[in-house]
C-alpha positions as CSV (number, residue, x, y, z in Angstrom):
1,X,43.6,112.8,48.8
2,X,44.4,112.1,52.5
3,X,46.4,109.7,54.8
4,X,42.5,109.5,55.6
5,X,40.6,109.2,52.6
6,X,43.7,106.6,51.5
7,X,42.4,104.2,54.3
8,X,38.6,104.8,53.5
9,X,39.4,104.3,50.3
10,X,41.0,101.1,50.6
11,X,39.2,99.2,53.3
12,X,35.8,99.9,50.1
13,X,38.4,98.1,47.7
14,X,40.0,95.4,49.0
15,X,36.5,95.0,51.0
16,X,38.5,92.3,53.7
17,X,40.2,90.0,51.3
18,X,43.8,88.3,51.5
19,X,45.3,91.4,50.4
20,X,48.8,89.8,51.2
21,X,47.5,86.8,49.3
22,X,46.7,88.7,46.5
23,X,49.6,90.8,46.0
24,X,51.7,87.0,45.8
25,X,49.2,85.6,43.1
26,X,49.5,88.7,41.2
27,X,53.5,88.2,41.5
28,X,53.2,85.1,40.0
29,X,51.4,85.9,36.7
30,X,54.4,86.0,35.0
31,X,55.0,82.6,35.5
32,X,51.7,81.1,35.1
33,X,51.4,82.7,31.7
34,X,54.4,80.8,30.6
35,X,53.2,77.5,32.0
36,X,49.2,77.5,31.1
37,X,48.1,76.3,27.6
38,X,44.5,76.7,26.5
39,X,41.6,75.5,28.1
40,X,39.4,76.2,31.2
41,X,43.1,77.0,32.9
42,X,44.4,79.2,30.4
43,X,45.9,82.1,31.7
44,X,43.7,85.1,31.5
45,X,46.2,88.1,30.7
46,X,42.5,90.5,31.1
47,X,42.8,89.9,34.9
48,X,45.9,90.1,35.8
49,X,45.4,93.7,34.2
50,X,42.4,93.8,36.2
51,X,44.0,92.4,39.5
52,X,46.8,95.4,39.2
53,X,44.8,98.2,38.9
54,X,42.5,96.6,41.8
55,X,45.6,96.4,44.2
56,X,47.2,99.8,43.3
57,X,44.5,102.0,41.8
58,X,44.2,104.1,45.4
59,X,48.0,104.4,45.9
60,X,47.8,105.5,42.4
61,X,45.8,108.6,42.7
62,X,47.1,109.1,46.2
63,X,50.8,109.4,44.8
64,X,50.0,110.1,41.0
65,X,46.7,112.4,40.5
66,X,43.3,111.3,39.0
67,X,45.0,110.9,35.5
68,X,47.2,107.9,35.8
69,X,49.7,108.8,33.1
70,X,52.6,110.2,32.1
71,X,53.7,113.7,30.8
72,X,56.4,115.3,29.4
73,X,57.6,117.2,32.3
74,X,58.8,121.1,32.6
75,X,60.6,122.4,35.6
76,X,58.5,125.4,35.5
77,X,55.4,123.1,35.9
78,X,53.9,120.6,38.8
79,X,53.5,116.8,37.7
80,X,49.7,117.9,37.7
81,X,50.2,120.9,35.5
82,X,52.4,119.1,32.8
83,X,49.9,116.3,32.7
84,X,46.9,119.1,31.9
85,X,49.7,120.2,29.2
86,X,50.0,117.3,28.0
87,X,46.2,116.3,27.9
88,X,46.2,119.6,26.0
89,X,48.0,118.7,23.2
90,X,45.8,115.7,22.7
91,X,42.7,117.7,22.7
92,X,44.1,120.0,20.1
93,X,45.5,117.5,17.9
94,X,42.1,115.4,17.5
95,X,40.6,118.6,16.6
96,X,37.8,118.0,18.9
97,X,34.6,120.3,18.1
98,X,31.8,121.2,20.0
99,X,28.9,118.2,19.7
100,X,31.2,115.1,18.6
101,X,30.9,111.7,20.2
102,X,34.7,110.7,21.7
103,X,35.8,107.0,22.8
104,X,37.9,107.2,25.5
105,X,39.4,103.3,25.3
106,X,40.7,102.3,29.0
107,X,39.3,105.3,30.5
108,X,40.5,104.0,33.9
109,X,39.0,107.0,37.0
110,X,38.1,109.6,34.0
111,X,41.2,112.1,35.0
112,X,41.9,112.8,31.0
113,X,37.7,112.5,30.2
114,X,36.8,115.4,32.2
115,X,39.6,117.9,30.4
116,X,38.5,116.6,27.3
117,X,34.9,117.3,28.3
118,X,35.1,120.6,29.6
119,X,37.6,122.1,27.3
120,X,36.5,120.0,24.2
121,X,32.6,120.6,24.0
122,X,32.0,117.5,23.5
123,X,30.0,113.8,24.8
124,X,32.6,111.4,26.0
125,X,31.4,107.2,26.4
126,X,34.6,105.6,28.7
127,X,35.3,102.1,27.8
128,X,36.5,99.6,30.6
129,X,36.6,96.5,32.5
130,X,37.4,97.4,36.0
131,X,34.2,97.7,37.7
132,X,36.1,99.7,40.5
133,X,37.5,102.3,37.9
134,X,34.3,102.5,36.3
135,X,32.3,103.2,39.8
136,X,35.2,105.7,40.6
137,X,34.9,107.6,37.3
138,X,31.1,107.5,37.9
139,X,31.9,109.2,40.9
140,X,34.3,111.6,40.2
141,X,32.2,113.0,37.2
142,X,29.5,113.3,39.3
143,X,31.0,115.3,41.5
144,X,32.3,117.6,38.9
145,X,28.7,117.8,37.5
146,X,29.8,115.9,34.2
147,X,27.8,112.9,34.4
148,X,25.2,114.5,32.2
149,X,27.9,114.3,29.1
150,X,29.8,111.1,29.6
151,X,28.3,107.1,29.7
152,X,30.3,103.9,30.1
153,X,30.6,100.8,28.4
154,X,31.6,97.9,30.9
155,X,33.9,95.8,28.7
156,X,36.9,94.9,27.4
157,X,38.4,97.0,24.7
158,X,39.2,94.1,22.6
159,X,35.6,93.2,21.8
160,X,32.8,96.2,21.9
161,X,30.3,94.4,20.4
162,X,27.8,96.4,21.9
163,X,28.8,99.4,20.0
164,X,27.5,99.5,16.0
165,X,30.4,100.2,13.3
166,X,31.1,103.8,12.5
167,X,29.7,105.3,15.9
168,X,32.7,108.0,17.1
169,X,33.6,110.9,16.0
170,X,36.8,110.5,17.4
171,X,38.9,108.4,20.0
172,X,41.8,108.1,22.2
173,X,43.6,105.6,24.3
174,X,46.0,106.9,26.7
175,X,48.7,103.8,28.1
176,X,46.0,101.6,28.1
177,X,46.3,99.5,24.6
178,X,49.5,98.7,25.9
179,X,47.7,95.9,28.1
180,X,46.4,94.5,24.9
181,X,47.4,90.7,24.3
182,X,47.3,91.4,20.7
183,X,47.7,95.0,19.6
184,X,46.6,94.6,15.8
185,X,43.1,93.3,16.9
186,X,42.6,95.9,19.8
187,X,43.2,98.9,16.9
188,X,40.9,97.1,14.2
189,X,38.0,97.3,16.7
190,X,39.1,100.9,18.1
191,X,38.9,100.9,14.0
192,X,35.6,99.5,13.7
193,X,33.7,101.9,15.8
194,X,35.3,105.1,14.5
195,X,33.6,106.9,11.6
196,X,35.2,107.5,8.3
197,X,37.5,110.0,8.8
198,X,37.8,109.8,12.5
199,X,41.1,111.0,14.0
200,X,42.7,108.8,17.1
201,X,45.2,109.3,19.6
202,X,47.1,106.7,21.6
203,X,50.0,106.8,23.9
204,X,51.7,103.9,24.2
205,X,54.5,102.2,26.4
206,X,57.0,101.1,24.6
207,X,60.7,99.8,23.6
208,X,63.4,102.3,21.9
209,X,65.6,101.5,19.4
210,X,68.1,101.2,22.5
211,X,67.0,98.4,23.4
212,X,69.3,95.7,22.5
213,X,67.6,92.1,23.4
214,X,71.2,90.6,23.6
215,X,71.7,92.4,26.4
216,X,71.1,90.7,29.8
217,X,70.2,94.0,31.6
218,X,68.2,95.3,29.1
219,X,66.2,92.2,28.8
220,X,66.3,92.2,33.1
221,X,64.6,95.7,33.3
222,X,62.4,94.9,30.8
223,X,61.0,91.8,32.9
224,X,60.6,93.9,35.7
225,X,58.7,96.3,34.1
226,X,56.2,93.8,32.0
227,X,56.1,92.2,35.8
228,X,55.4,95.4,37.3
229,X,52.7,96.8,34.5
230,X,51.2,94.0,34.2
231,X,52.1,94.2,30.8
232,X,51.7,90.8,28.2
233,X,54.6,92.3,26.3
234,X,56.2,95.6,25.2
235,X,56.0,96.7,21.9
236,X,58.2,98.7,19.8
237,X,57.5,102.1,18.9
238,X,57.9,100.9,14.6
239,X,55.6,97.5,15.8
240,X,52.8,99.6,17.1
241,X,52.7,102.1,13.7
242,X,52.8,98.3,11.7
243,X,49.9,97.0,14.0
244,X,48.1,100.7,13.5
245,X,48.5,100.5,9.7
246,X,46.9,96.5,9.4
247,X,44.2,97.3,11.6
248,X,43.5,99.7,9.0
249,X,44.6,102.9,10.0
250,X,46.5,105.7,8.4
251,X,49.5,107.0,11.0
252,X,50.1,110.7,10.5
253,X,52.0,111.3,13.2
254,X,54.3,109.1,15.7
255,X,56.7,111.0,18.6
256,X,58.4,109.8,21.4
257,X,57.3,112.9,23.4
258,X,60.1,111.7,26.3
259,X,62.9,112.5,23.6
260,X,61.3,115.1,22.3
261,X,61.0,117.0,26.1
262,X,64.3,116.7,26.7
263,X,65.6,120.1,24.9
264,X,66.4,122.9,26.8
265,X,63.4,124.6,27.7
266,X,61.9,120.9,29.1
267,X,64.9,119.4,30.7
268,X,63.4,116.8,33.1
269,X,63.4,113.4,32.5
270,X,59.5,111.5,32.6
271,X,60.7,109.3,35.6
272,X,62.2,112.3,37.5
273,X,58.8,112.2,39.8
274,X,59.7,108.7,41.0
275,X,63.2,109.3,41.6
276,X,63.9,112.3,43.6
277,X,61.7,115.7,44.4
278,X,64.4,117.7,42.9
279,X,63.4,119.6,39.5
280,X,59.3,118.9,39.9
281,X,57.8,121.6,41.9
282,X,54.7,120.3,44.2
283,X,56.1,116.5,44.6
284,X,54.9,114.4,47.1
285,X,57.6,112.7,49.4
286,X,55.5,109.2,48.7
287,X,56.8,109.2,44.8
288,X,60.2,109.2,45.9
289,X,62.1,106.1,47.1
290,X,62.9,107.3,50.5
291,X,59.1,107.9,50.9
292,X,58.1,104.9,49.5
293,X,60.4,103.1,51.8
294,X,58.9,105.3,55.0
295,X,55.6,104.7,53.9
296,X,55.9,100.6,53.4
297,X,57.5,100.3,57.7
298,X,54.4,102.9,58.7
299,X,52.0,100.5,56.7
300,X,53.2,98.1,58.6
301,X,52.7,99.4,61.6
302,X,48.8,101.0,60.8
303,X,48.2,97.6,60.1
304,X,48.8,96.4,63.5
305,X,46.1,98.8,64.8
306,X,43.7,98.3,62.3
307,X,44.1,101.8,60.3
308,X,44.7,100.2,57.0
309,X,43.8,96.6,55.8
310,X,46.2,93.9,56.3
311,X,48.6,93.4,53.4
312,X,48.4,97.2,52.2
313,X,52.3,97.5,53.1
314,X,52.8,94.7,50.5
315,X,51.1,96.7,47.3
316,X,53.8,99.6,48.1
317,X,56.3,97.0,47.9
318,X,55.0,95.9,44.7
319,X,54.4,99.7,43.6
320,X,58.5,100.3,44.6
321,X,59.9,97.5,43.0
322,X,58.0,98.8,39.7
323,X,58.6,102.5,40.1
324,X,62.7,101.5,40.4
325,X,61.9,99.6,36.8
326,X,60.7,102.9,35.7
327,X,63.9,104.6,36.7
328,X,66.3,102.0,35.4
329,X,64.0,101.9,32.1
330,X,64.2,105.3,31.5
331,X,67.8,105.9,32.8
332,X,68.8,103.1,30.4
333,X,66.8,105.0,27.7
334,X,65.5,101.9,26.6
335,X,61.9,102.5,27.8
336,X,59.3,105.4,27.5
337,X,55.6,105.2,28.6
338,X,55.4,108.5,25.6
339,X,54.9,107.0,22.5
340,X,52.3,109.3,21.5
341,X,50.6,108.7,17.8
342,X,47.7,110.4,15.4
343,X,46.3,108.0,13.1
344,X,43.4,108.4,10.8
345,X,40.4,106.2,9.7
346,X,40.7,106.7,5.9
347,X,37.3,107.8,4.0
């Protein structure tokens, strides 16, 4: 994606709202989910989640790729090419046959659905409440000629009551459970529509056994990153196997793939992209702070003429303040976004 197709694409979503006004009610959701009770004006954790990827989906893609996660990282290998690794691995490990049914839960733009479709063999239905990431998964499939073998559920992950009991043969939710306001009830439904037997994969963001909540930094980059994520809270990696084992499943496998990269044949840490362009052939200057900090004053000033919509400069502002929470996270070693699992509905 284009300087272009970034503008195009933006003026379609934020379709001449207060994008400036937007951006400062989204900072603010922290606070107003400590102050609201229940009620009519009960915070609503589900839109905020909504509201980020509204503001910051584009930017994502431009800066990211079409799959919005994270990867262990090789210096032998492009961000892109360690993320088709990565989604590799998952394929292989839900032993994904030609004909199955597959949930993808949170299947944001479809970047990890169409490698799982082509190489898998198999029918793919993404769940999600975005409208916009639905429309622009709808899209992108179509254009790769995949819309034959994937359909969409427009809801929340948390209640799929529209899907029967036992319906997939298998399932995976890549950094998007994470959002969940309650982690145990997102993986009993996930458990619900799986059949007997069905494998699952998640990757999850979460806390190390670094952490240390006594510590005022720790507990400072961790605000900054729930702020930033749009994140309700952040698990550890023992409390999501305890909430995967009451909803019912059976964990067979749990790995910090960020600890486990960093051996010597994969030497690059998982926020290296956002830090410098050093060590991660085929980065874009935009992931980088310097670029991120060029690209916020020429916002500015392509919002003057009318290029890009007004307040655009103020979502990379948002977008830098979380990818330096990234860096200090992972620097600290108190964070990873790789948490990857394998559970197992039991027979």
């Amino acid at each position: 994606m284009g300087l272009r197709e970034l503008a195009t694409g933006l003026k379609a979503t934020y379709r001449g709202t207060d994008v400036a006004g937007r951006v400062r009610h989204f900072n603010g959701w922290t606070d107003r989910a400590i102050r609201t009770g229940t009620g009519a004006t009960a915070y609503d954790h589900a839109k905020t989640v909504r509201d980020y990827y509204d503001l910051c989906g584009e930017f994502m893609v431009f800066g990211w790729s079409e799959s919005l996660h994270f990867a262990p990282l090789s210096p032998e290998e492009s961000l892109e090419e360690s993320q088709i690794r990565h989604q590799r691995l998952m394929i292989d490990k839900l032993e994904l046959r030609e004909g199955m049914t597959v949930i993808d839960v949170g299947c944001g733009i479809g970047g990890p659905m169409r490698r799982v479709v082509r190489e898998g063999g198999v029918r793919v239905v993404g769940v999600n409440n975005n409208d916009l990431q639905l429309d622009k998964a709808k899209s992108l499939n179509a254009e790769a000629g995949l819309d034959h073998v994937v359909d969409y559920l427009a809801c929340s992950f948390m209640d799929m009551s529209a899907v029967a009991d036992d319906t997939f043969d298998r399932g995976y939710a890549i950094e998007s459970t994470c959002h969940a306001p309650d982690k145990v009830s997102a993986f009993a439904e996930i458990h619900r529509v799986l059949k007997p037997g069905a494998l699952f994969w998640g990757q999850e963001m979460c806390l190390t056994d670094r952490f240390d909540p006594d510590d005022d930094r720790h507990r400072a980059i961790e605000h900054e990153l729930m702020h930033g994520i749009a994140l309700d809270g952040i698990a550890t990696t023992g409390e999501v196997n305890r909430a995967l084992e009451e909803a019912g499943f059976e964990v067979l496998e749990g790995k910090d793939r960020a600890v486990a990269q960093n051996s010597p044949s994969h030497p690059v840490p998982w926020y290296r992209p956002m830090e410098t362009r050093r060590g991660t052939p085929g980065g874009t200057l935009y992931r980088v702070p310097l670029g991120r900090k060029a690209m916020i004053g020429g916002l500015r000033l392509a919002e003057l003429v009318k290029i890009f919509p007004e307040g655009t400069a103020d979502v990379v502002r948002l977008m830098d303040r979380t990818a330096r929470a990234y860096v200090a996270g992972g620097r600290a070693g108190i964070f990873t976004p790789l948490y990857c699992f394998l559970a197992r509905k039991p027979l």
